[in-house]
C-alpha positions in Angstrom: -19.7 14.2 8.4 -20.6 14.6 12.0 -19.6 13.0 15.6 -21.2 9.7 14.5 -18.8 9.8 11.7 -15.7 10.5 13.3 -16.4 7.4 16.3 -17.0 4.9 13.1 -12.9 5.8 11.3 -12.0 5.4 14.8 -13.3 2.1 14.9 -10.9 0.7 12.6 -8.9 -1.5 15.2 -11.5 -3.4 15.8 -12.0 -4.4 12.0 -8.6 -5.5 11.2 -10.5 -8.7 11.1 -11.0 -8.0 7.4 -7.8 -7.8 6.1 -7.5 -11.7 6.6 -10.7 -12.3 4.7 -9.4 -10.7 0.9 -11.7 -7.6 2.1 -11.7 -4.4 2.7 -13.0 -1.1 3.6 -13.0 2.0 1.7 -13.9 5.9 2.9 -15.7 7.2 -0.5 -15.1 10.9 -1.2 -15.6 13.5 -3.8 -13.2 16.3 -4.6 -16.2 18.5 -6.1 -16.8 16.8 -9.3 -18.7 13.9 -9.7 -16.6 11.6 -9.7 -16.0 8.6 -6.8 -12.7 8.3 -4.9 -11.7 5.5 -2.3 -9.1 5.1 0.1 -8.6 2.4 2.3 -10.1 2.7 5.9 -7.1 1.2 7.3 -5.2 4.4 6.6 -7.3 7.1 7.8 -7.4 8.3 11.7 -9.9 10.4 11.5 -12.5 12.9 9.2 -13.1 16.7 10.2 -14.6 19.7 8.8 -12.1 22.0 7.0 -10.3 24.2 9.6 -8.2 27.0 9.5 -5.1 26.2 7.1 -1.8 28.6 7.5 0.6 29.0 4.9 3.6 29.0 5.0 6.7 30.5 3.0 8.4 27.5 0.7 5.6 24.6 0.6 6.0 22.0 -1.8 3.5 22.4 -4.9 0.1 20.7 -4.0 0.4 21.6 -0.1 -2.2 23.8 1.0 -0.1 24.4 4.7 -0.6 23.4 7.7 -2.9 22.5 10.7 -3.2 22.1 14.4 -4.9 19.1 15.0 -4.9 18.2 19.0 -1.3 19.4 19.6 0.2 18.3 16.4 1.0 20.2 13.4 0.3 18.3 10.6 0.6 19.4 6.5 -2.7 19.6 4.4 -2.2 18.4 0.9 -4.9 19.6 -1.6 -5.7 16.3 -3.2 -7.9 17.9 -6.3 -4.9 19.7 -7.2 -2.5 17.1 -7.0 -4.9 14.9 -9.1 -5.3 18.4 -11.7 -8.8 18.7 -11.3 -9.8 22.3 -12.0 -13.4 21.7 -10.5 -11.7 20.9 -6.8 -12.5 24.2 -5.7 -15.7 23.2 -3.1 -13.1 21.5 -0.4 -14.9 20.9 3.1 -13.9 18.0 4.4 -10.3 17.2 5.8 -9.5 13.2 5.9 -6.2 13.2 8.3 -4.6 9.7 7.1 -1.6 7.9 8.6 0.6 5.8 6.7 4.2 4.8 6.1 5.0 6.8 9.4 3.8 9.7 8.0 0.4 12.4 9.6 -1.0 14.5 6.8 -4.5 15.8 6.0 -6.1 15.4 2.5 -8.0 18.2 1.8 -11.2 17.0 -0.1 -14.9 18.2 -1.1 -17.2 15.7 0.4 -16.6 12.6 1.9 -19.6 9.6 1.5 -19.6 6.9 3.6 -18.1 3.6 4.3 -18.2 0.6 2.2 -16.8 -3.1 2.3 -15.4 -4.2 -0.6 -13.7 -8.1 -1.7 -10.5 -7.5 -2.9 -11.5 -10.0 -6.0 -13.5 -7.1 -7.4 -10.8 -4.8 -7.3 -9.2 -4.3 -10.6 -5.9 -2.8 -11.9 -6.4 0.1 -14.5 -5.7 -1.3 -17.8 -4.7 -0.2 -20.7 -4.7 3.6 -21.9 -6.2 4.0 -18.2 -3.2 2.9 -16.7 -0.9 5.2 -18.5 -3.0 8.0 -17.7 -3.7 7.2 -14.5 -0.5 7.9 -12.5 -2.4 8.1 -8.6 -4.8 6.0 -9.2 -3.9 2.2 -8.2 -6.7 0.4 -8.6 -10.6 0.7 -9.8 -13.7 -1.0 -8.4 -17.5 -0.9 -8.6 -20.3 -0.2 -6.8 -23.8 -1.8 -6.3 -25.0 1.6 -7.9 -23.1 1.3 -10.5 -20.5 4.0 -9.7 -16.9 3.2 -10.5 -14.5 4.3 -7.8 -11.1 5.1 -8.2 -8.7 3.9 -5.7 -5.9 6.0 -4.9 -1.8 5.5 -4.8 -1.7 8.0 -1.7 1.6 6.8 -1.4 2.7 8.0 -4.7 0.8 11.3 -4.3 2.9 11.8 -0.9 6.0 10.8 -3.1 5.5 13.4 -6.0 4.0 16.3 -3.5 6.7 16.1 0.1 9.6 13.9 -1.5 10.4 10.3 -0.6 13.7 8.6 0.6 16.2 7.8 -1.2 18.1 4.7 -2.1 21.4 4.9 -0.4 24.2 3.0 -1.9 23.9 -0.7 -0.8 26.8 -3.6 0.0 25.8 -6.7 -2.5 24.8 -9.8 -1.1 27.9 -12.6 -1.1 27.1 -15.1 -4.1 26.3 -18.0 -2.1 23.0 -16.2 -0.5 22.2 -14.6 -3.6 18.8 -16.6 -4.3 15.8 -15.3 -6.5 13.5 -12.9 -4.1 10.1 -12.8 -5.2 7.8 -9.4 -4.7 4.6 -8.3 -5.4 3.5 -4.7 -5.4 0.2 -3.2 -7.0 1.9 0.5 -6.5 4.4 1.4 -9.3 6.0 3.8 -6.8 7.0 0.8 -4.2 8.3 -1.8 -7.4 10.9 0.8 -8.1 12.3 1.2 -5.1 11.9 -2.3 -4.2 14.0 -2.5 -7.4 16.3 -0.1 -6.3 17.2 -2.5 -3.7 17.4 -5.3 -4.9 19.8 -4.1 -7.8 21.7 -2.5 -5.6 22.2 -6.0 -3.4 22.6 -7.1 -6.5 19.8 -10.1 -6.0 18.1 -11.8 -8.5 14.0 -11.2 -8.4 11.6 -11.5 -10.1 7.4 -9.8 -9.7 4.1 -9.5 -9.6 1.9 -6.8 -9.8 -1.1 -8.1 -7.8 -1.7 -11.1 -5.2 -3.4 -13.6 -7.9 -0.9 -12.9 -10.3 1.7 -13.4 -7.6 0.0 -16.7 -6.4 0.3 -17.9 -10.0 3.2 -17.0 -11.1 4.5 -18.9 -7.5 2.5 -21.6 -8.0 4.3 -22.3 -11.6 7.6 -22.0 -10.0 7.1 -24.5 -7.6 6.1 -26.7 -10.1 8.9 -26.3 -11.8 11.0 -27.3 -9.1 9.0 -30.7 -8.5 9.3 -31.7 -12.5 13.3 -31.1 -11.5 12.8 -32.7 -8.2 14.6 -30.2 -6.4 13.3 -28.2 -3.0 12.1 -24.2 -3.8 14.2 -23.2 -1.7 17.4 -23.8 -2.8 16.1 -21.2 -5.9 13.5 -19.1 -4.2 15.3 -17.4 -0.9 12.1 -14.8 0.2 9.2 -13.8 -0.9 8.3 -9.8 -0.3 4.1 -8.7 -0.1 2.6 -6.0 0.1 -0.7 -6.1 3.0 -3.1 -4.1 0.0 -3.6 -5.3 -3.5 -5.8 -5.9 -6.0 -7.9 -9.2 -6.3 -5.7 -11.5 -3.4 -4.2 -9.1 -0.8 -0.9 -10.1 1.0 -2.8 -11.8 3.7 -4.4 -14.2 2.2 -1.7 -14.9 0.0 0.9 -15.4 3.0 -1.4 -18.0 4.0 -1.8 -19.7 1.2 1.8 -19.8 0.8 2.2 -20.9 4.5 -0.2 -23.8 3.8 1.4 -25.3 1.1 4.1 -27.6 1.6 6.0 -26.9 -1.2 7.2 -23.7 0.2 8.5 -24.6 3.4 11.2 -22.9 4.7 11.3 -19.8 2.2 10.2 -16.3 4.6 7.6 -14.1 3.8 8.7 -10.0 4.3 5.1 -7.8 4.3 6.5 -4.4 3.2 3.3 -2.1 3.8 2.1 1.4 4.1 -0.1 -0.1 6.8 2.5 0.7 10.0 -0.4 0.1 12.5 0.2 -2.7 15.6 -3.0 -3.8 14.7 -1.6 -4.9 11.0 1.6 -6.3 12.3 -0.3 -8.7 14.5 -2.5 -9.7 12.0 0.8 -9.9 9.3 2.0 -12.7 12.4 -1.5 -14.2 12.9 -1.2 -15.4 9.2 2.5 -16.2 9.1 4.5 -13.3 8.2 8.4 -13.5 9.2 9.2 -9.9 9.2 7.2 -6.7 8.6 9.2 -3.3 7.1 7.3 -0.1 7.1 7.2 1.7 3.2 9.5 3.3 2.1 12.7 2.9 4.5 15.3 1.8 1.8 18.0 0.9 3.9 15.7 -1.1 6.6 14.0 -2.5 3.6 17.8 -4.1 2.4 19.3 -5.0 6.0 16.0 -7.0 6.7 16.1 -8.8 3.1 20.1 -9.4 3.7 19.2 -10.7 7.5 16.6 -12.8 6.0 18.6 -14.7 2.9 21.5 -15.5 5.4 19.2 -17.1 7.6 
């Protein structure tokens, strides 16, 4: 991956465009097998040849060591190993990604190319596949043929450098405590978002994707037309994620936004995707309040701000 290569990840500001249309863009990589792994565009910065890596005394399993990249020393995570692939030994490629307020490199075999994606033909692992899978959050195919696994890099950054804990958390007083609704297609972010919300002691209830979201929304608000009540006096927020299977949290924050029935319940985005760029387009499409994964105790204040109006 060349000079040409490295301009067109840099161009990803000025395709944020997507992430209003249910589409996406995924970097296609190998890690020396033959198997096809995606990340989303949105979270890389940049991809380079593999450089010199120094290690370092008391790395976390999985962390190759570090790199100066431009000034900035950033850790190198060896993704075959993390993944348990004994064939990941032909890494040349580094794909430096940014997300959740974190710089690391992945260190990877070969990386593809770009290709655009609609989230509608991006599936959820099912079955034995999804108890296997672990990293992998979502699966979709190619014109080839290929399958291509989509990867949790949150959770991978979670198991390999740690994550946040919860701290401990004041409950919200009984008289805000309506039902928050969140969707997540990352088993990492529901249980912390769980975390929370148990610990401010809120009723909630979940989705695992954006349709399913959408649906299960959709029947709730019917339910509180058959009892002609307003949502709202049930319903106090509703939490999306910006990336997820089949109907991202763009389109479904518009879709919420349009619909009359859900007037004056907020929408939180709670995303990986930490950019300006995704903020704006979070506001172009009606989003309240944006919180960067995973920052706990932001994550409750803002959900406690929210519910008390």
């Amino acid at each position: 991956m060349g000079t040409s290569d490295y301009r067109l990840i840099n161009m990803v500001d000025q395709k944020t465009r997507l992430a209003g249309s249910n589409r996406m863009e995924l970097l296609l990589f190998s890690l020396g097998g033959k198997e096809t792994f995606g990340i989303n565009v949105f979270k890389v910065r940049e991809v380079c040849e593999k450089m010199a890596i120094t290690e370092t005394p008391n790395m976390p399993g999985g962390v190759a060591g570090i790199v100066s990249l431009r000034g900035a020393i950033i850790p190198v995570i060896h993704l075959g190993e993390c993944l348990g692939f004994t064939h990941a030994q032909a890494e040349g490629k580094l794909v430096i990604t940014e997300f959740s307020g974190h710089t690391q490199g992945f260190l990877v075999g070969d990386v593809d190319r770009i290709v655009r994606v609609d989230w509608e033909q991006v599936r959820a692992p099912q079955g034995l596949l999804a108890a296997a899978a672990g990293r992998i959050t979502a699966l979709t195919e190619l014109p080839d043929g290929r399958l291509v696994s989509i990867l949790d890099v949150e959770q991978i950054l979670a198991e390999v450098m740690g994550d946040e804990p919860v701290p401990p958390l004041e409950a919200i007083v009984p008289e805000h405590a309506r039902t928050v609704f969140f969707t997540d297609d990352s088993a990492l972010a529901r249980k912390k978002i769980v975390q929370v919300l148990e610990g401010l002691k809120l009723p909630f209830q979940q989705a695992h994707n954006g349709r399913e979201a959408w649906e299960k929304l959709q029947a709730l608000a019917a339910q509180a037309d058959a009892e002609k009540r307003r949502l709202s006096e049930t319903l106090g927020l509703v939490l999306v994620d910006a990336e997820m299977p089949e109907m991202d949290g763009y389109v479904l924050t518009r879709s919420l936004k349009a619909d009359a029935r859900f007037a004056g319940i907020p929408v939180l985005m709670h995303s990986s995707l930490s950019s300006v760029a995704n903020k704006k387009l979070g506001q172009q499409v009606g989003v309240d309040a944006y919180v960067a994964k995973f920052h706990p105790h932001e994550l409750a204040e803002t959900i406690a701000r929210m519910l008390r109006g």
